[in-house]
PQR file of N, CA, C, O and H, with PARSE charges and radii, in Angstrom:
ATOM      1  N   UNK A   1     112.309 101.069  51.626 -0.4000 1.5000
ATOM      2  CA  UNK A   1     112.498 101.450  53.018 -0.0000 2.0000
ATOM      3  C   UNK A   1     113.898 101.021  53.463  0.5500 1.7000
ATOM      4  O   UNK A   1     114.490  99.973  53.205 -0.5500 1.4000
ATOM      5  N   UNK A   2     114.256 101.979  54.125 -0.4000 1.5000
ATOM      6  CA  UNK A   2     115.907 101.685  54.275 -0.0000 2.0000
ATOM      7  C   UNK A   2     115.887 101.136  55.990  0.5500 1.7000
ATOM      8  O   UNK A   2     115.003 101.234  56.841 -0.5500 1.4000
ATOM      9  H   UNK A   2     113.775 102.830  54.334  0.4000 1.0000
ATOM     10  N   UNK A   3     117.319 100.512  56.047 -0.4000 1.5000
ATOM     11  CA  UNK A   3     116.872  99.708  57.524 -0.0000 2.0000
ATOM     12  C   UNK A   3     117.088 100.808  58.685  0.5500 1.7000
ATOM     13  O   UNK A   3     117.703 101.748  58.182 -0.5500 1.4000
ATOM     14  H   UNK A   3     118.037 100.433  55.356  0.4000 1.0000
ATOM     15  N   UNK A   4     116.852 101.014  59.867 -0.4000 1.5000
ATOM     16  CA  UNK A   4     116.659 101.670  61.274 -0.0000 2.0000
ATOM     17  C   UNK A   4     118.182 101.565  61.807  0.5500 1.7000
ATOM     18  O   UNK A   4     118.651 100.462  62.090 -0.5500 1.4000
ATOM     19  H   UNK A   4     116.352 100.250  60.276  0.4000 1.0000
ATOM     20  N   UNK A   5     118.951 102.778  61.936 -0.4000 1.5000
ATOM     21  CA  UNK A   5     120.086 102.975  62.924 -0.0000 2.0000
ATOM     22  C   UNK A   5     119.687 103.566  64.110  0.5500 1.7000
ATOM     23  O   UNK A   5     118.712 104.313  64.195 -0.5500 1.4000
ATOM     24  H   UNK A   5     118.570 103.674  61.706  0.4000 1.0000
ATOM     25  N   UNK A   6     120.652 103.152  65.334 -0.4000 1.5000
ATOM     26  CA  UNK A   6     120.043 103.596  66.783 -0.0000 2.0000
ATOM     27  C   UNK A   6     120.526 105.315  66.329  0.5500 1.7000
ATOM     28  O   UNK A   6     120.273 106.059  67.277 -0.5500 1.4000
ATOM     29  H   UNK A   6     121.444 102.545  65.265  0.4000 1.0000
ATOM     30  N   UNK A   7     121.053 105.959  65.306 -0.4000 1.5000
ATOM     31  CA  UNK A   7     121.669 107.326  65.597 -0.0000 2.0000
ATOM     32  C   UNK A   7     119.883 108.010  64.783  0.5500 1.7000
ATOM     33  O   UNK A   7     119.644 109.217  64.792 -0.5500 1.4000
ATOM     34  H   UNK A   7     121.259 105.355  64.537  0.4000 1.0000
ATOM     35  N   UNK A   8     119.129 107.239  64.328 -0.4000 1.5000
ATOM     36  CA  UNK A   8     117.890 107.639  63.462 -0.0000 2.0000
ATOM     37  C   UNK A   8     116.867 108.206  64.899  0.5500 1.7000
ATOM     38  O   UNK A   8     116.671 107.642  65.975 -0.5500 1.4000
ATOM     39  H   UNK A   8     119.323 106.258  64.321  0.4000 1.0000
ATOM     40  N   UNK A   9     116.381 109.465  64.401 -0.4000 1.5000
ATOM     41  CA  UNK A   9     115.048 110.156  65.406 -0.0000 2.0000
ATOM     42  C   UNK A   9     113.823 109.846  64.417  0.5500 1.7000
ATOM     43  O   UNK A   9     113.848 109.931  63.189 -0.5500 1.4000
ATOM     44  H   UNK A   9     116.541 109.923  63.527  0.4000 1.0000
ATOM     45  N   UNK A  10     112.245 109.291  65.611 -0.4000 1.5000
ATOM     46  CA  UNK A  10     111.352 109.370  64.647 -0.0000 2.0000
ATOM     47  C   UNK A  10     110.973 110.519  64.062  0.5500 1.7000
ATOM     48  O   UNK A  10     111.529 111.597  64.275 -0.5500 1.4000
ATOM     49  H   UNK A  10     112.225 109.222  66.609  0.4000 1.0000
ATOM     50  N   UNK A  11     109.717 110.296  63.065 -0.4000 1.5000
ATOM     51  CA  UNK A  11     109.501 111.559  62.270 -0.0000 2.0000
ATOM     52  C   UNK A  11     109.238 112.443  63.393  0.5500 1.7000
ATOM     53  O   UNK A  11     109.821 113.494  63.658 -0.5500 1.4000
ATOM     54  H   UNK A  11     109.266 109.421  62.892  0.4000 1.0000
ATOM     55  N   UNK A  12     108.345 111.917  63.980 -0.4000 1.5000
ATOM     56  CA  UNK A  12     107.642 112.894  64.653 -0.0000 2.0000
ATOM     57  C   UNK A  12     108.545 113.989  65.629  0.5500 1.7000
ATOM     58  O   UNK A  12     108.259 115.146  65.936 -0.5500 1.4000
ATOM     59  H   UNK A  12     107.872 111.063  63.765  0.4000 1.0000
ATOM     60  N   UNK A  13     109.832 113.105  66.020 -0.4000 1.5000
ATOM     61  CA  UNK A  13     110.904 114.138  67.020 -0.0000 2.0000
ATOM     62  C   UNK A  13     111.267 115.029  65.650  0.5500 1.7000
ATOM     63  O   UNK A  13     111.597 116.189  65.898 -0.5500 1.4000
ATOM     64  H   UNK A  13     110.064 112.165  65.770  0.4000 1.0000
ATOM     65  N   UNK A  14     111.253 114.661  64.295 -0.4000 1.5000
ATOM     66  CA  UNK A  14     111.680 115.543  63.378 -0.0000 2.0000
ATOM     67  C   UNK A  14     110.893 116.524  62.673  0.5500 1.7000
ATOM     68  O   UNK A  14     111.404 117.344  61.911 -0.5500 1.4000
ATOM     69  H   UNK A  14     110.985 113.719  64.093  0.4000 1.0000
ATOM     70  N   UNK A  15     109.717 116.457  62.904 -0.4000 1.5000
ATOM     71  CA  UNK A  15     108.651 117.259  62.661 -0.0000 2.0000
ATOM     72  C   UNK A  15     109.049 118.963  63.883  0.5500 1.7000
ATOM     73  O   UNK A  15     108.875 120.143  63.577 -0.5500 1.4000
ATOM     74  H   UNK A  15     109.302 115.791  63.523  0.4000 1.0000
ATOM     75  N   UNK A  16     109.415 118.572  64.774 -0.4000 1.5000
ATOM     76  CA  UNK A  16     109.847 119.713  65.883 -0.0000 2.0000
ATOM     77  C   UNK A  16     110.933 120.166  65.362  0.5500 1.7000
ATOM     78  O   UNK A  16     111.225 121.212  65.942 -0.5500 1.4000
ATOM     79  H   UNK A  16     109.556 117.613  65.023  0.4000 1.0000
ATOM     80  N   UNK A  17     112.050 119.779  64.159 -0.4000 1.5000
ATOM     81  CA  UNK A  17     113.322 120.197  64.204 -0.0000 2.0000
ATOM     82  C   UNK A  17     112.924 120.882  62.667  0.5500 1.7000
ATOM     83  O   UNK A  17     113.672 121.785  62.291 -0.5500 1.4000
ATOM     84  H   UNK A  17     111.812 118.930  63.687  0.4000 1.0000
ATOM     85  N   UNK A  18     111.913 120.539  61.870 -0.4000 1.5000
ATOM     86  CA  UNK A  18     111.586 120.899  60.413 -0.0000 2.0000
ATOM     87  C   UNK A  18     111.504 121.978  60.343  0.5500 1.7000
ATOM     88  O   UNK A  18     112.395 122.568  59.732 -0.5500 1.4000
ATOM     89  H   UNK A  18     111.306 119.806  62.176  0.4000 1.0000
ATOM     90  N   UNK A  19     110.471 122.695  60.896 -0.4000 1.5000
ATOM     91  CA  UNK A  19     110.504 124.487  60.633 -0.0000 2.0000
ATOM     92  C   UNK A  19     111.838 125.075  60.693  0.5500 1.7000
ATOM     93  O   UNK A  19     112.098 125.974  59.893 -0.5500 1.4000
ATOM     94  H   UNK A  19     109.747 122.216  61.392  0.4000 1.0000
ATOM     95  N   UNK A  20     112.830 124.643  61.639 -0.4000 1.5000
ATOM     96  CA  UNK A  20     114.272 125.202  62.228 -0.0000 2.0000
ATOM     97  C   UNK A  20     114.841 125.703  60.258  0.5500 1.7000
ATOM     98  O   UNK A  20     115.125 126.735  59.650 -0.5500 1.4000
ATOM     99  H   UNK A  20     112.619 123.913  62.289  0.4000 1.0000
ATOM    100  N   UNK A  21     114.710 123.889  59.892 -0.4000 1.5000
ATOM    101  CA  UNK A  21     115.645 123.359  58.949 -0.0000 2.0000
ATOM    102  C   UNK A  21     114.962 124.217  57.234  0.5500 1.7000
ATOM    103  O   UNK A  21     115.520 124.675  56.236 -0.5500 1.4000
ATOM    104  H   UNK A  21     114.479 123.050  60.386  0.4000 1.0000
ATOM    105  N   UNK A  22     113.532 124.065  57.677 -0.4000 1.5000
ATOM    106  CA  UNK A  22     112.968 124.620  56.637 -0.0000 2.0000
ATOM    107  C   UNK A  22     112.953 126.542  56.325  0.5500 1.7000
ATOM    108  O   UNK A  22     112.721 127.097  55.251 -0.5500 1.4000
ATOM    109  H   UNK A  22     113.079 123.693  58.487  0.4000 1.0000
ATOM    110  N   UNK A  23     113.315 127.259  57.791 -0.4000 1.5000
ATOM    111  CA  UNK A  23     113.842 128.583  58.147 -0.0000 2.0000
ATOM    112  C   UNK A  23     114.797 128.985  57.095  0.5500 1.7000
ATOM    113  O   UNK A  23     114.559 129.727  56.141 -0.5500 1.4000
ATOM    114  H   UNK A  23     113.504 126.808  58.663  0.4000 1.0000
ATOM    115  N   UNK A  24     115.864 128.423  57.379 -0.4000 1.5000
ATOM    116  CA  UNK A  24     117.069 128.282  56.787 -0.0000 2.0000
ATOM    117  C   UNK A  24     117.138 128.025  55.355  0.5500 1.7000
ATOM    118  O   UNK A  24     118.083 128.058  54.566 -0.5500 1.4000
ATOM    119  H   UNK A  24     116.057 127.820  58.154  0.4000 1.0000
ATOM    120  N   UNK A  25     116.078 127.799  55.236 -0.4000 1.5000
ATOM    121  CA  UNK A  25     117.002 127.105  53.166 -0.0000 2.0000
ATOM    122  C   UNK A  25     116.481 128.279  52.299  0.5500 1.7000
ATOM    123  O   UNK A  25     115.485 128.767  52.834 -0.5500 1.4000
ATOM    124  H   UNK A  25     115.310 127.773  55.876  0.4000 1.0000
ATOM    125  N   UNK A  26     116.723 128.727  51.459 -0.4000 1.5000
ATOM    126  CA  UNK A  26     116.829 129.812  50.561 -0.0000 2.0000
ATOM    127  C   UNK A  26     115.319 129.449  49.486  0.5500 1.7000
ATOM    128  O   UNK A  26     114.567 128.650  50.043 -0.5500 1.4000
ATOM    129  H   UNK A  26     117.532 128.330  51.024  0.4000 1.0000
ATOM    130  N   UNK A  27     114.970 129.787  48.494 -0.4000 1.5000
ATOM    131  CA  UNK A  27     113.963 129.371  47.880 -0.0000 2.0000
ATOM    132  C   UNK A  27     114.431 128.526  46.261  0.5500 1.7000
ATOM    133  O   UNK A  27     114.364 129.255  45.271 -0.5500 1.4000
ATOM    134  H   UNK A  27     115.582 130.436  48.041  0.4000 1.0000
ATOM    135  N   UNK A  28     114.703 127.633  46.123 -0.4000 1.5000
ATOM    136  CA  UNK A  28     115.617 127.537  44.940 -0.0000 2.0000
ATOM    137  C   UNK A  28     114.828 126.249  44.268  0.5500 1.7000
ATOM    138  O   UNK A  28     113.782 125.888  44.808 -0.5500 1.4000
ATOM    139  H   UNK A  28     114.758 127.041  46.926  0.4000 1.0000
ATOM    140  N   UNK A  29     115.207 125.699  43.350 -0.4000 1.5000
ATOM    141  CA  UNK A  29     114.364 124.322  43.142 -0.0000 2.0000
ATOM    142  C   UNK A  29     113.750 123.374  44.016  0.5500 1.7000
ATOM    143  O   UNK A  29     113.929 123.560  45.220 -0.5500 1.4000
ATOM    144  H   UNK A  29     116.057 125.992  42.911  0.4000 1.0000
ATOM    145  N   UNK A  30     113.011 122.320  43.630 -0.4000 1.5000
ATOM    146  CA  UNK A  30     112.837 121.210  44.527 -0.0000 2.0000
ATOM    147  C   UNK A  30     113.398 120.913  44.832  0.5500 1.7000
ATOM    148  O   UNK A  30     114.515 121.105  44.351 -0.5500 1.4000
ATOM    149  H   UNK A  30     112.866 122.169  42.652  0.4000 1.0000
ATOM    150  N   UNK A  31     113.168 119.915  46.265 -0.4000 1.5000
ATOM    151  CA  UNK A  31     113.728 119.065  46.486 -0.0000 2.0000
ATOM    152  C   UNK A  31     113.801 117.959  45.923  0.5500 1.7000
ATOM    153  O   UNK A  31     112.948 117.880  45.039 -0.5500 1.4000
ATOM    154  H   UNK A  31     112.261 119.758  46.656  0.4000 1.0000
ATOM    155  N   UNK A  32     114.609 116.787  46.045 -0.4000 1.5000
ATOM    156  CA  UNK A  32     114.623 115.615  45.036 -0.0000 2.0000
ATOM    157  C   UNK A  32     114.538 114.539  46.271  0.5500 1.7000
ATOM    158  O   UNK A  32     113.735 113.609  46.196 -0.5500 1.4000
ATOM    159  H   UNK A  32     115.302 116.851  46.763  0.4000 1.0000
ATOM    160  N   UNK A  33     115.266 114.675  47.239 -0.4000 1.5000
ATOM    161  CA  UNK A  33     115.453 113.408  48.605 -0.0000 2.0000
ATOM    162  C   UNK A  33     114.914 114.261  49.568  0.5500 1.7000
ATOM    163  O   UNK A  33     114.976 115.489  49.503 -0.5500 1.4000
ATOM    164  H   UNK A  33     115.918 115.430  47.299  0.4000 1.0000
ATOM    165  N   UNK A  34     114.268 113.478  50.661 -0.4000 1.5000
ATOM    166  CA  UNK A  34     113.531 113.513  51.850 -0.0000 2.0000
ATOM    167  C   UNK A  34     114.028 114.055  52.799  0.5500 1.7000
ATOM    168  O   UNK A  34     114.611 113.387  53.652 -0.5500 1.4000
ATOM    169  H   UNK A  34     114.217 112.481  50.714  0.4000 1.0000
ATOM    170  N   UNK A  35     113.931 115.273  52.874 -0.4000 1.5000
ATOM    171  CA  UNK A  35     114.272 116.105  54.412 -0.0000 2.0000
ATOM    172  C   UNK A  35     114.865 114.996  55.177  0.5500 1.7000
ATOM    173  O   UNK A  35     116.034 114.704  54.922 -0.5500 1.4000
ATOM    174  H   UNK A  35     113.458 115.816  52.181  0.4000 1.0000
ATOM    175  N   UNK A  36     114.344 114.455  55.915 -0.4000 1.5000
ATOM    176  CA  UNK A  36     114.129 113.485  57.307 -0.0000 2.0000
ATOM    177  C   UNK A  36     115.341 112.365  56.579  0.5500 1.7000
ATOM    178  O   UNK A  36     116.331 112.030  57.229 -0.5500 1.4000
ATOM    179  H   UNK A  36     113.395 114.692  56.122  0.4000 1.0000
ATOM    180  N   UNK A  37     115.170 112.020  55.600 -0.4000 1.5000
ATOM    181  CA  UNK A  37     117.019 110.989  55.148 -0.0000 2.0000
ATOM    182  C   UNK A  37     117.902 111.419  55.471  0.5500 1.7000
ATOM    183  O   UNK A  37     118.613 110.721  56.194 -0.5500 1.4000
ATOM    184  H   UNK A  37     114.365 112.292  55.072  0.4000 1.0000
ATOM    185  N   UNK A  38     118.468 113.135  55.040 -0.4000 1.5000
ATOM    186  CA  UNK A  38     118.975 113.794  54.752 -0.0000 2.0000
ATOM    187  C   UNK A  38     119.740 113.833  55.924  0.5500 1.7000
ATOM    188  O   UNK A  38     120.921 113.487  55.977 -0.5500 1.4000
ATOM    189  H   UNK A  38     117.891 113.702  54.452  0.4000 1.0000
ATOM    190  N   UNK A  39     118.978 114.315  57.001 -0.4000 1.5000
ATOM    191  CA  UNK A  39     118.906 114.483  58.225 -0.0000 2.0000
ATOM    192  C   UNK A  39     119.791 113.574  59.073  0.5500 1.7000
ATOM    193  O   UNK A  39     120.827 113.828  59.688 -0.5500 1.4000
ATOM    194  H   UNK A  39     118.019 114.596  56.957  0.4000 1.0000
ATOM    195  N   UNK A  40     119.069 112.401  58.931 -0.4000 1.5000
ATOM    196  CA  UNK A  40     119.072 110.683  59.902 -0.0000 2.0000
ATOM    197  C   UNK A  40     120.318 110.763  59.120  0.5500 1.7000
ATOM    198  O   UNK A  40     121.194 110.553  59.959 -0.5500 1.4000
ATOM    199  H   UNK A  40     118.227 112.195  58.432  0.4000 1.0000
ATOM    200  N   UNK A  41     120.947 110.970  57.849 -0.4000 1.5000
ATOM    201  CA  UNK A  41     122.688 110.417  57.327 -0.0000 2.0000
ATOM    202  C   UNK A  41     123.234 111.578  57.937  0.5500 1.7000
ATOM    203  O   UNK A  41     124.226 111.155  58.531 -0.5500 1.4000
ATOM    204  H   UNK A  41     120.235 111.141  57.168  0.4000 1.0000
ATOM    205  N   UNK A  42     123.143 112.891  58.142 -0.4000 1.5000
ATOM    206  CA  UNK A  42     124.201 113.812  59.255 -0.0000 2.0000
ATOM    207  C   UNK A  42     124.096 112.771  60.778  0.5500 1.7000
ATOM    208  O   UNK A  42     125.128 112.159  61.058 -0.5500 1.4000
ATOM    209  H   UNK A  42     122.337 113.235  57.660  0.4000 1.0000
ATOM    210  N   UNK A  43     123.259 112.648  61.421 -0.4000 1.5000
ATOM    211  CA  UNK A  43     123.062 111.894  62.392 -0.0000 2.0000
ATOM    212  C   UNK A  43     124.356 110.964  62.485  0.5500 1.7000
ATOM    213  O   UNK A  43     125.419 111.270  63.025 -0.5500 1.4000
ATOM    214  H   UNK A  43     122.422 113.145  61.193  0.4000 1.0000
ATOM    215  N   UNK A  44     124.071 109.875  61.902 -0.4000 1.5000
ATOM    216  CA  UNK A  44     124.989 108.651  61.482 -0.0000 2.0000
ATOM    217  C   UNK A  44     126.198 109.091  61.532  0.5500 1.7000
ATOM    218  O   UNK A  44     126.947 108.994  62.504 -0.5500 1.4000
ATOM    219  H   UNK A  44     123.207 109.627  61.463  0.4000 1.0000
ATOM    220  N   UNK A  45     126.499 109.707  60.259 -0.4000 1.5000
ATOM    221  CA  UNK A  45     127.579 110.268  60.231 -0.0000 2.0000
ATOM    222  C   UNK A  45     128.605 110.630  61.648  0.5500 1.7000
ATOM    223  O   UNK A  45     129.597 110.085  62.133 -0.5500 1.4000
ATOM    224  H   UNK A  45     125.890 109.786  59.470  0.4000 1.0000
ATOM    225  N   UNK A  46     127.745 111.899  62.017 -0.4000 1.5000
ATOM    226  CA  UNK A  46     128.271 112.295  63.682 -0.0000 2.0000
ATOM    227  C   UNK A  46     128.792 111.118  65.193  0.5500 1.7000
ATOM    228  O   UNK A  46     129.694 111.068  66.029 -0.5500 1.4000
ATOM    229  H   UNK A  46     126.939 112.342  61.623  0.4000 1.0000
ATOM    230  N   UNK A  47     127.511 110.305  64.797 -0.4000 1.5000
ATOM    231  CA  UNK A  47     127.605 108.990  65.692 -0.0000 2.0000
ATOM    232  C   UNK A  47     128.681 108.064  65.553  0.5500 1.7000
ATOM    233  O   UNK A  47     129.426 107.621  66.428 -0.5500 1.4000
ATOM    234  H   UNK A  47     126.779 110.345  64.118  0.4000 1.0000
ATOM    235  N   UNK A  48     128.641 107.726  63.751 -0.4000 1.5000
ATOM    236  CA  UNK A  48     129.955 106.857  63.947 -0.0000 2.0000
ATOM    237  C   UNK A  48     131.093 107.648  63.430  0.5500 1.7000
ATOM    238  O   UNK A  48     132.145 107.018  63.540 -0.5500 1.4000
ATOM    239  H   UNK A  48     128.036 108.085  63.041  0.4000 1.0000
ATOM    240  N   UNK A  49     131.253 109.018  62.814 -0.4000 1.5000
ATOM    241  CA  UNK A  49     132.778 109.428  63.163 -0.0000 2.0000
ATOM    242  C   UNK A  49     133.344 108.705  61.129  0.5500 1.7000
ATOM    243  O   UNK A  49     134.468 108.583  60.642 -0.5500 1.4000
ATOM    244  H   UNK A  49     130.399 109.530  62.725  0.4000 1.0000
ATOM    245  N   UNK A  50     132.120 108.446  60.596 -0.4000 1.5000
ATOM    246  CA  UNK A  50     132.494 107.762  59.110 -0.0000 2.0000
ATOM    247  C   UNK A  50     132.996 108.871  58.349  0.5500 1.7000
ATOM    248  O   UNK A  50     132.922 109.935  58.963 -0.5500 1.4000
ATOM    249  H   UNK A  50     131.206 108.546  60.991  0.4000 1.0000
ATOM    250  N   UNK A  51     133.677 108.971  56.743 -0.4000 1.5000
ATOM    251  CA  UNK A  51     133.291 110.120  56.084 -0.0000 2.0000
ATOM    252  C   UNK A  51     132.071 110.047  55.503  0.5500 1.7000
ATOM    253  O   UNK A  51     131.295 109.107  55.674 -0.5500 1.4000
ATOM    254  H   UNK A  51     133.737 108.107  56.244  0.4000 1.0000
ATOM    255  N   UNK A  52     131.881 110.916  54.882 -0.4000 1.5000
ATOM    256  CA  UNK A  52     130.317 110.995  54.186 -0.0000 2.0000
ATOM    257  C   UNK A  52     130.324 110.075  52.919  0.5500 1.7000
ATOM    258  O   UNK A  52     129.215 109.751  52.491 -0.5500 1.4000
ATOM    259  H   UNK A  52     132.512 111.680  54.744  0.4000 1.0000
ATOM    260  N   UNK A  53     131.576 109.555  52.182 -0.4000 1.5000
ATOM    261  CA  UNK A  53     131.772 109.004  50.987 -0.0000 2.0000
ATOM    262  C   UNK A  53     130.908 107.674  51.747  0.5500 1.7000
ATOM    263  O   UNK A  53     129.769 107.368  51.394 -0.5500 1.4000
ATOM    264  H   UNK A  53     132.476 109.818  52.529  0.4000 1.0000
ATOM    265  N   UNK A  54     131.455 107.155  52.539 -0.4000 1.5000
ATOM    266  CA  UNK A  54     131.477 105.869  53.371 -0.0000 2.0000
ATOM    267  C   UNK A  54     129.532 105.966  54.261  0.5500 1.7000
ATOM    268  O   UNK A  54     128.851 104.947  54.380 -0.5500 1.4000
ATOM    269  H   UNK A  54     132.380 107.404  52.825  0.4000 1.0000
ATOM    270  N   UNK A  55     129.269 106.719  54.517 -0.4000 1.5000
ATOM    271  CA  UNK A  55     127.326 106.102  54.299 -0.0000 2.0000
ATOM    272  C   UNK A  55     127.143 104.721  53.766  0.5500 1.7000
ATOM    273  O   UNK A  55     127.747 104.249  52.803 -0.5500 1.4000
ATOM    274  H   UNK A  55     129.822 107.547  54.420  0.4000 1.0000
ATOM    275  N   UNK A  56     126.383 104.217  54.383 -0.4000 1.5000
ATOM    276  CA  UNK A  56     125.421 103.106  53.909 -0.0000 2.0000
ATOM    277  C   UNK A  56     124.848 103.536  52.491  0.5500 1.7000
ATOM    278  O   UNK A  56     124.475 104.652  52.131 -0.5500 1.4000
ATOM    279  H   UNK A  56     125.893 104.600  55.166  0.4000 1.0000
ATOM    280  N   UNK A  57     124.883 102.362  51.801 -0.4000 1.5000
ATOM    281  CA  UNK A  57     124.075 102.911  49.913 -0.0000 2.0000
ATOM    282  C   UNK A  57     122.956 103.614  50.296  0.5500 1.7000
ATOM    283  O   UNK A  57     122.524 104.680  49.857 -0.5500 1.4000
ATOM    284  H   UNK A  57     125.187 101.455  52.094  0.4000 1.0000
ATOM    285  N   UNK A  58     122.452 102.759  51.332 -0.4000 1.5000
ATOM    286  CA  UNK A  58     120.914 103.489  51.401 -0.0000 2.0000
ATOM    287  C   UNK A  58     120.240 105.191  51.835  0.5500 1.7000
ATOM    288  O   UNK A  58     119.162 105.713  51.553 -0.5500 1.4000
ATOM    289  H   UNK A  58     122.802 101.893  51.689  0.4000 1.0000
ATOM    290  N   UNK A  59     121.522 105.733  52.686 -0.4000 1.5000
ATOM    291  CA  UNK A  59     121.056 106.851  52.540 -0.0000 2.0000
ATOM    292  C   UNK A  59     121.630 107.477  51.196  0.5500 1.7000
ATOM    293  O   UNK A  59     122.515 107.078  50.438 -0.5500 1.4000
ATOM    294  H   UNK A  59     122.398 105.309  52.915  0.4000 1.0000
ATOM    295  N   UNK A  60     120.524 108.996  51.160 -0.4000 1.5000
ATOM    296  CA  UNK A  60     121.184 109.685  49.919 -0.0000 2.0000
ATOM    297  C   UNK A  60     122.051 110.327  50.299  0.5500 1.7000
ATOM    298  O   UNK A  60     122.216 110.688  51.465 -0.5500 1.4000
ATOM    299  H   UNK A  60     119.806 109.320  51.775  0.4000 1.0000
ATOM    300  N   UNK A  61     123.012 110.664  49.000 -0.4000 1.5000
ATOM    301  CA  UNK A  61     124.098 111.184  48.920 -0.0000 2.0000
ATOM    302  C   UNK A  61     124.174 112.511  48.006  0.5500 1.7000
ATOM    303  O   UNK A  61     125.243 113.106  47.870 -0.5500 1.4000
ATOM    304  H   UNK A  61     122.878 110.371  48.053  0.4000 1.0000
TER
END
């Protein structure tokens, strides 16, 4: 379990944004990392203005 940033929405606000996200994606292999990580590191990202190299280990990359 990775630790809680104030830029993180619970699941449940992300459960309303999933169909949007799940609309959109093409049909291609699995997935390997968690929608909702995926997500919460664009979040972050936007909030603090980081590059994407620079994420916390803990989200995926």
């Amino acid at each position: 379990m990775r630790k809680q940033y104030s830029s993180d929405i619970t699941r449940e606000q992300f459960e309303q944004i999933r169909p949007l996200l799940e609309s959109a994606r093409k049909h291609t292999k699995s997935r390997t990392v968690d929608l909702y990580e995926v997500f919460c590191a664009i979040l972050y990202l936007l909030k603090s203005g980081c590059q994407w190299r620079m994420l916390p280990g803990e989200f995926p990359k």
